[in-house]
VOKOL-396753 format. One record per residue (C-alpha): z, x, y; residue in three letters; residue number from 0. Coordinates in nm, 2 decimals. Example, Ala and Ser with C-alpha at 12.3 -4.5 7.8 and 13.67 -1.06 7.14 Angstrom:
<sites>
@z: 0.78 | x: 1.23 | y: -0.45 | gufi: ALA | tilum: 0 .
@z: 0.71 | x: 1.37 | y: -0.11 | gufi: SER | tilum: 1 .
</sites>
This chain:
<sites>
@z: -2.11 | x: -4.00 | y: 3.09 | gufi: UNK | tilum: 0 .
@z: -2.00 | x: -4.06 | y: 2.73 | gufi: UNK | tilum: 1 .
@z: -2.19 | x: -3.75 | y: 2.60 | gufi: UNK | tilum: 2 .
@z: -2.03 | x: -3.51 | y: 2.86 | gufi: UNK | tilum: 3 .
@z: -1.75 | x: -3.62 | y: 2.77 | gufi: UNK | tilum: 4 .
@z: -1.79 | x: -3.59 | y: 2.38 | gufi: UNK | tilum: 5 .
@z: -1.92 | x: -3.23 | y: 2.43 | gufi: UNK | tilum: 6 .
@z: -1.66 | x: -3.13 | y: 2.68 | gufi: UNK | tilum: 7 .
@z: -1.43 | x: -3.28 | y: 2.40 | gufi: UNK | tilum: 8 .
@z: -1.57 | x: -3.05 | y: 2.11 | gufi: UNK | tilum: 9 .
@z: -1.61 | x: -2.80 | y: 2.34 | gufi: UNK | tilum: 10 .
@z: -1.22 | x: -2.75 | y: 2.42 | gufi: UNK | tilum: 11 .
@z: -1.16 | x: -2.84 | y: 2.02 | gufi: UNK | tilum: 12 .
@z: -1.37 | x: -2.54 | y: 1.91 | gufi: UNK | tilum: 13 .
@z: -1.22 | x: -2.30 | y: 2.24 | gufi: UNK | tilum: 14 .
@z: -0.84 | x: -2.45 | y: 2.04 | gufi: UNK | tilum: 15 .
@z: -0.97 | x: -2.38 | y: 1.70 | gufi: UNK | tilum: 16 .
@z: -1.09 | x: -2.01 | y: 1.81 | gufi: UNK | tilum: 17 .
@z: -0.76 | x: -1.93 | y: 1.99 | gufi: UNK | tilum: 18 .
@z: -0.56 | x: -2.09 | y: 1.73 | gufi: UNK | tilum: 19 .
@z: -0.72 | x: -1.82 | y: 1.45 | gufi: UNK | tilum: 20 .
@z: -0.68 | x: -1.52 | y: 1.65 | gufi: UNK | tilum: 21 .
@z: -0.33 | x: -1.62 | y: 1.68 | gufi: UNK | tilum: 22 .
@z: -0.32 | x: -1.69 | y: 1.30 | gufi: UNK | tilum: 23 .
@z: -0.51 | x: -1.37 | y: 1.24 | gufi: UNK | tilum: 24 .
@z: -0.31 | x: -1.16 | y: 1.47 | gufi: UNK | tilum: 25 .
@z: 0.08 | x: -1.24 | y: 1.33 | gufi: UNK | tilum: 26 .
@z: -0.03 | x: -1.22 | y: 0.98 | gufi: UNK | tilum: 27 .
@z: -0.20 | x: -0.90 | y: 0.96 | gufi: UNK | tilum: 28 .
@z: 0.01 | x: -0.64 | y: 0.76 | gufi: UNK | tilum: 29 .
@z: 0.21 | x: -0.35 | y: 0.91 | gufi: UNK | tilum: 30 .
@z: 0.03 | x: -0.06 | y: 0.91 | gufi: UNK | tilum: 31 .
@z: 0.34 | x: 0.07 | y: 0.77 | gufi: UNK | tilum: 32 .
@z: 0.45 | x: -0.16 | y: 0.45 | gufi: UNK | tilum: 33 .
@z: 0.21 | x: 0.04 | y: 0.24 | gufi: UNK | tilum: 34 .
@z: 0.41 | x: 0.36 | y: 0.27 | gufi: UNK | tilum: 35 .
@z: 0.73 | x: 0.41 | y: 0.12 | gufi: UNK | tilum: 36 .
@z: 0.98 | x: 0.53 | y: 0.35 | gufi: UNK | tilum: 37 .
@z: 1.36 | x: 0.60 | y: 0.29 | gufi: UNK | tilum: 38 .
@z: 1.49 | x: 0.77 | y: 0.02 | gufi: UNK | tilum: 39 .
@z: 1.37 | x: 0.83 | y: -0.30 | gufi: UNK | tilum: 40 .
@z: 1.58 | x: 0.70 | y: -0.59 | gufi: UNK | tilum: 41 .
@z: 1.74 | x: 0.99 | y: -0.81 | gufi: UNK | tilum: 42 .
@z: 1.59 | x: 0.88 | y: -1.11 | gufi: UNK | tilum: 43 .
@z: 1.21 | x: 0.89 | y: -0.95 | gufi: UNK | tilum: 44 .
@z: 1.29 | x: 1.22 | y: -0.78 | gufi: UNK | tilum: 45 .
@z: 1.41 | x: 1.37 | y: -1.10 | gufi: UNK | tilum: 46 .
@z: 1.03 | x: 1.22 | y: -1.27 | gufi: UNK | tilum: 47 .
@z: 0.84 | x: 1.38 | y: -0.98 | gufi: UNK | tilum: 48 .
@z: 1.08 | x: 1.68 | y: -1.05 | gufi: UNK | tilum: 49 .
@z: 0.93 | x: 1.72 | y: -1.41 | gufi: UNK | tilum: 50 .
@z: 0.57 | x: 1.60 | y: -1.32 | gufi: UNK | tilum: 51 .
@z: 0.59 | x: 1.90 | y: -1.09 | gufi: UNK | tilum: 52 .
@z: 0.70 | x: 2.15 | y: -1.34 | gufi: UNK | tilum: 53 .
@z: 0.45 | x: 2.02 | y: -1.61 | gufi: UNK | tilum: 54 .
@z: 0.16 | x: 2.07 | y: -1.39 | gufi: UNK | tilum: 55 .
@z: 0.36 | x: 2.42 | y: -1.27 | gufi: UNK | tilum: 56 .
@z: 0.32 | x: 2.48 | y: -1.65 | gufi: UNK | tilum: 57 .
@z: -0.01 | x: 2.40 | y: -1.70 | gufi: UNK | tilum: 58 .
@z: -0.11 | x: 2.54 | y: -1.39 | gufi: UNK | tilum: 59 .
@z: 0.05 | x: 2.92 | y: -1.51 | gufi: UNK | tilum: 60 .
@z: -0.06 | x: 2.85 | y: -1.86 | gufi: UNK | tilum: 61 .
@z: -0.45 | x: 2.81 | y: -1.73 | gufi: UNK | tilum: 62 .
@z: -0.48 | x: 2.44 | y: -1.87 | gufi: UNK | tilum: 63 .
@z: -0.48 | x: 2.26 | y: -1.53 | gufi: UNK | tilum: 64 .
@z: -0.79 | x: 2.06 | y: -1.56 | gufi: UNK | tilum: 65 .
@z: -0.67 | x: 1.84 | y: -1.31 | gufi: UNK | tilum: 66 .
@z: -0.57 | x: 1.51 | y: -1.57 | gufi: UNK | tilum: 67 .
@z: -0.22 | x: 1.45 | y: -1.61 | gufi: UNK | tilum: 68 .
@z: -0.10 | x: 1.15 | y: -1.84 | gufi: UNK | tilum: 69 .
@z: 0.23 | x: 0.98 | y: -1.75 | gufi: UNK | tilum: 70 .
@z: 0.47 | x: 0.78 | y: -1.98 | gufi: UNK | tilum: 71 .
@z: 0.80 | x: 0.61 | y: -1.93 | gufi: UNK | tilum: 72 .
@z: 0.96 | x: 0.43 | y: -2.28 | gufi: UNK | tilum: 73 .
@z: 1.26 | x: 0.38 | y: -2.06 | gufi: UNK | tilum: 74 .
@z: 1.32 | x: -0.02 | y: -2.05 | gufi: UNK | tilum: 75 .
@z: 1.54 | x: 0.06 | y: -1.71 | gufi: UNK | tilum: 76 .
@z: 1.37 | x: 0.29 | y: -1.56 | gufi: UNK | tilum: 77 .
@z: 1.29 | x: 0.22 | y: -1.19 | gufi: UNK | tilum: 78 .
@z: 0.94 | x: 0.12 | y: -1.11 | gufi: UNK | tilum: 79 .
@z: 0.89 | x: 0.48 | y: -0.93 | gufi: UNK | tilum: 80 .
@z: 0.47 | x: 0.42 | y: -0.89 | gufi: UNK | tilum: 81 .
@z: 0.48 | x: 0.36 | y: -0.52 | gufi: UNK | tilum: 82 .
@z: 0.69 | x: 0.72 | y: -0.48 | gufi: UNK | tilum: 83 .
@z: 0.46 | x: 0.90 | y: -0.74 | gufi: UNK | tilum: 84 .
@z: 0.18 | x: 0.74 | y: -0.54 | gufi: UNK | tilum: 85 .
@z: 0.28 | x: 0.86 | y: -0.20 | gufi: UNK | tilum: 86 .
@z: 0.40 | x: 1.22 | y: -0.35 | gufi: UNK | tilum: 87 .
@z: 0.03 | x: 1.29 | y: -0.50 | gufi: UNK | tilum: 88 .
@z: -0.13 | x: 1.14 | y: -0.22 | gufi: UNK | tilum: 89 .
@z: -0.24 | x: 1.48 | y: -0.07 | gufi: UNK | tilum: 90 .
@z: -0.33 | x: 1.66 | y: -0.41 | gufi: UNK | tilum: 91 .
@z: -0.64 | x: 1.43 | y: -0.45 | gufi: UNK | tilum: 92 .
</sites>
């Protein structure tokens, strides 16, 4: 009787243990969403994607678009505007 019960015991521990990580597993897993930036864009990163756009217009019209741009910012303010220049490009890949 003392071993049915033990493994009736574990057996409802592991069943706990199995519905206790799916619940674990199932609040914490990310929004599908939170990657994405929605809302609107600061002025400061519209006005970079502004002149990232005319460069590669530029280059582009000029024949040089090889498909490399290379970005600077020696602005010590600036915004951090990588998850807007991330979601703008997204589609030119």
């Amino acid at each position: 009787m003392s071993r049915r019960t033990l493994v009736a015991a574990w057996a409802v521990l592991c069943a706990a243990g199995v519905a206790a990580t799916a619940a674990l597993n199932a609040s914490s897993a990310p929004d599908p969403q939170s990657g994405t930036h929605e809302g609107p864009v600061s002025a400061e990163c519209a006005e970079y994607i502004a002149d990232i756009e005319a460069r590669l217009a530029r280059a582009r019209e000029a024949g040089t678009d090889d498909g490399v741009v290379a970005l600077s910012r020696v602005s010590v303010d600036a915004d951090d505007c990588s998850d807007e220049l991330r979601e703008h490009f997204s589609g030119d890949r």
